[in-house]
C-alpha positions as CSV (number, residue, x, y, z in Angstrom):
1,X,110.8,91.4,102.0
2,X,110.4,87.7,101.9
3,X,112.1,86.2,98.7
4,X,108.9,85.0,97.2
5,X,107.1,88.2,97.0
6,X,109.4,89.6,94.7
7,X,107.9,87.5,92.3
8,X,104.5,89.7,92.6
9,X,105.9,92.7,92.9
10,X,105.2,93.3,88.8
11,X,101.8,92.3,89.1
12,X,100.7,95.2,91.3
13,X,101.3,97.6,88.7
14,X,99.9,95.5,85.9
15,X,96.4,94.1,87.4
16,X,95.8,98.0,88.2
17,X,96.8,99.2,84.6
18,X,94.1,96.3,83.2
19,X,91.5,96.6,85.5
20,X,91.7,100.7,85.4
21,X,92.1,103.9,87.3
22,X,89.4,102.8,90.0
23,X,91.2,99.8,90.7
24,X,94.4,100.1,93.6
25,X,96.3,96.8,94.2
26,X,98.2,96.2,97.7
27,X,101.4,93.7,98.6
28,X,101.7,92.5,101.8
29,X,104.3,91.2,103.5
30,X,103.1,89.3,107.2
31,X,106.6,89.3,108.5
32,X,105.7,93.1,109.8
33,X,102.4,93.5,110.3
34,X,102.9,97.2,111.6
35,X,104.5,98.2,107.7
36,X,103.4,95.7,106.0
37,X,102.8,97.1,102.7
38,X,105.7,96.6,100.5
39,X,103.8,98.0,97.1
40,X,101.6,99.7,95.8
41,X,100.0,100.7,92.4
42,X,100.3,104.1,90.8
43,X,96.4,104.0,91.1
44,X,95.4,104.6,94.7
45,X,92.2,104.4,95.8
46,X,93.3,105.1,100.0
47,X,95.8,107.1,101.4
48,X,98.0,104.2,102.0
49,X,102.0,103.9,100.8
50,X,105.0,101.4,101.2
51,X,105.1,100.6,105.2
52,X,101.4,101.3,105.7
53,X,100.6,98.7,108.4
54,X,98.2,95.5,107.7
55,X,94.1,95.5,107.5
56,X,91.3,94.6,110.5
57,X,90.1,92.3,107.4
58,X,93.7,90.6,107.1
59,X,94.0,90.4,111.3
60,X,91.0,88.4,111.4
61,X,92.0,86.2,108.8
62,X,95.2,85.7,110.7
63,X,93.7,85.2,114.0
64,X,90.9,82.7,112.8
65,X,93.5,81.0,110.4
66,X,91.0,81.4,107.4
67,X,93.5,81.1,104.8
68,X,94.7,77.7,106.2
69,X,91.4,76.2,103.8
70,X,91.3,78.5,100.7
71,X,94.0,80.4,98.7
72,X,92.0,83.4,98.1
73,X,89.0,85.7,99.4
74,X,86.9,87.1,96.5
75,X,84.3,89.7,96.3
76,X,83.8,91.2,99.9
77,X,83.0,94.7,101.1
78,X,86.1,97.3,101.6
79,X,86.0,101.1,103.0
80,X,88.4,104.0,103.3
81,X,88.6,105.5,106.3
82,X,86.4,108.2,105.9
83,X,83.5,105.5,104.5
84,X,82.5,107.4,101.6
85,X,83.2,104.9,99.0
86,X,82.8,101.6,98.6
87,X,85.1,99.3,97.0
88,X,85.0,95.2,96.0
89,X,87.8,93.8,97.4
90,X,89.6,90.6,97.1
91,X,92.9,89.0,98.3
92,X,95.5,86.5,97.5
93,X,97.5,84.5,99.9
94,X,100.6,83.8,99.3
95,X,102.1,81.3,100.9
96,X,105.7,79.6,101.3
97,X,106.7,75.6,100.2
98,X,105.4,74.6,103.2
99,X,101.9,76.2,102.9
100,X,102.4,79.0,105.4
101,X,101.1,82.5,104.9
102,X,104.0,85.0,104.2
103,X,101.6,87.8,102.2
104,X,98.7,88.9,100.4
105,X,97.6,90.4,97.3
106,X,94.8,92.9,97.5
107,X,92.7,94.2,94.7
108,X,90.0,96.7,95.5
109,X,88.3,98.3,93.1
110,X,86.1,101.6,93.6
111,X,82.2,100.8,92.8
112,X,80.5,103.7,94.5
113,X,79.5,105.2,91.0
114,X,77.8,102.0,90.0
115,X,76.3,100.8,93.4
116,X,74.7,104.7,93.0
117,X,73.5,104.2,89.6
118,X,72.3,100.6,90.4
119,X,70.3,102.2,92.9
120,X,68.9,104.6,91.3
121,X,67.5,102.2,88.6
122,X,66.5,99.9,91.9
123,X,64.6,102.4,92.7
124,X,63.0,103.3,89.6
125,X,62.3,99.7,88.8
126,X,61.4,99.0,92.3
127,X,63.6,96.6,93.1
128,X,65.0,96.2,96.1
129,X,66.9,92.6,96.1
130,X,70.6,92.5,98.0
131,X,73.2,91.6,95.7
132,X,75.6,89.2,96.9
133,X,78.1,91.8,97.9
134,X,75.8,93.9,100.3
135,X,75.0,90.2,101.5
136,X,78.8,90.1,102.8
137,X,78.7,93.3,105.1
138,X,80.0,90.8,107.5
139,X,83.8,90.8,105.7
140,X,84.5,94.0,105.4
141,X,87.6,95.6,105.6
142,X,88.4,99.2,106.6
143,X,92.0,100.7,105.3
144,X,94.0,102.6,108.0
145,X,97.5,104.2,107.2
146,X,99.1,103.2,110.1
147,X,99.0,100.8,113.2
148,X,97.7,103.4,115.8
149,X,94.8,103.7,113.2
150,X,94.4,100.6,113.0
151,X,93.8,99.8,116.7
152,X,91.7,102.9,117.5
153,X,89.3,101.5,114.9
154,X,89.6,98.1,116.2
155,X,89.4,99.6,119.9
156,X,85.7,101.9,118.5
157,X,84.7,98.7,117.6
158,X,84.6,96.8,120.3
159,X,84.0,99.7,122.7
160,X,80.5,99.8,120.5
161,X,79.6,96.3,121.5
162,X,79.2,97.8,125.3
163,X,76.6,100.3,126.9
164,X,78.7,101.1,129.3
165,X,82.0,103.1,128.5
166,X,85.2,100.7,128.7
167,X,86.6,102.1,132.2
168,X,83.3,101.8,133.5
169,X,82.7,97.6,132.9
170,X,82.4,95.0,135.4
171,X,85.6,92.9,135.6
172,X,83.7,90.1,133.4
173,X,82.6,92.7,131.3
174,X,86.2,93.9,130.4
175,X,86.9,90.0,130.2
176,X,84.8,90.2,127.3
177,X,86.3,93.3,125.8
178,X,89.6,91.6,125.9
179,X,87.8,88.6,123.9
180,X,86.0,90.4,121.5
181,X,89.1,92.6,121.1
182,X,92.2,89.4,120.9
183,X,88.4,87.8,118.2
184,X,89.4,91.0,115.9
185,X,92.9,90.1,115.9
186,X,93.9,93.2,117.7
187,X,96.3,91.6,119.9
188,X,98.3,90.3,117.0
189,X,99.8,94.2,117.1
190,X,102.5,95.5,118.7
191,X,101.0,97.6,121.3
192,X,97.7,96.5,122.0
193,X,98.3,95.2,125.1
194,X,99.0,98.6,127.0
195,X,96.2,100.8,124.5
196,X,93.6,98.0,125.7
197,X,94.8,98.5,129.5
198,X,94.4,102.3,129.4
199,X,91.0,102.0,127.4
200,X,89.7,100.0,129.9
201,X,91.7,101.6,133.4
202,X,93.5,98.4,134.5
203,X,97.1,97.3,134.4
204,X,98.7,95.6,131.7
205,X,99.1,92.1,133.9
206,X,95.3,92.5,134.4
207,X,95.0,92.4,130.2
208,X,97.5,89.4,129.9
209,X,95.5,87.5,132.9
210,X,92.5,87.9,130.5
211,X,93.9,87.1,127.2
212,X,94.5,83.7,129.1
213,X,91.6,83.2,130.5
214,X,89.9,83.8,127.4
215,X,92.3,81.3,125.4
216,X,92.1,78.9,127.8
217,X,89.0,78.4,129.3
């Protein structure tokens, strides 16, 4: 664990002890994105423990190097893997002296009782105004317990974004698999490389010829 993380490691009991038993905080540390979680509170609200590997929500901050500009992401849509509940999540970057990334701080706190009684009263008051949080369904974040989950949800994904099932695309079809797939952060994974060349029946060269193209067009 990197030296500086220590420092949080009380506060992932102690934000979940405040906020309540609906609330599960998370401690990342980006130096192993395949076990990254290095805590996690007493209250859990996924299935999740120590060495669970990173989020698709975190990749794509990675990969679009959104926490170069802010320190924080508040307030956007989390799910567990089996998408029954919905949580408001928000994380912390951490970053070194030299304003590098080295983890994050996730709070997600289980709504799904009150977005069901706010609907209810929607509905009897006939209301039917987004709040702001369904407004971000673009950040959300799905929790997976381990790397392999994580890619075959990132791999669903983007096979959803084609008609036509991966093995089956044109070769500038599969170009833009790869795209859409390395746009997710997927490729920042150990392992991606060879699960994207099986899902879509080429050779691993064939992937890494694509990855460039894509990066440098």
């Amino acid at each position: 664990m990197h030296p500086k993380l220590r420092g949080y490691l009380p506060l992932v009991n102690f934000i979940a002890e405040v906020v309540g038993p609906n609330c599960e905080v998370v401690l990342h540390d980006l130096s192993d994105l395949e076990h990254s979680v290095v805590a996690i509170s007493d209250n859990r609200l996924t299935d999740r423990q120590v060495g669970s590997s990173i989020t698709d929500f975190a990749l794509r901050v990675l990969h679009d190097r959104g926490d170069r500009e802010q320190d924080f992401a508040v307030n956007y849509v989390g799910r567990p893997r089996d998408e029954t509940r919905t949580f408001r999540s928000s994380t912390l970057f951490v970053k070194d002296e030299e304003g590098k990334t080295i983890g994050m701080l996730c709070v997600n706190v289980d709504i799904t009782g009150l977005m069901q009684a706010r609907e209810a009263l929607d509905k009897f008051l006939l209301l039917e105004k987004l709040s702001p949080l369904e407004e971000k369904q673009a950040m959300q974040e799905t929790y997976a317990e381990s790397v392999g989950d994580l890619l075959d949800n990132l791999l669903r994904e983007t096979r959803a974004q084609f008609a036509a099932p991966p093995e089956s695309l044109s070769a500038a079809e599969k170009r833009r698999f790869v795209s859409a797939l390395s746009q997710k952060g997927g490729f920042l994974l150990k392992g991606a490389v060879s699960r994207a060349a099986a899902a879509l029946g080429v050779s691993e060269q064939t992937v890494y010829r694509y990855l460039k193209d894509v990066q440098c067009p």
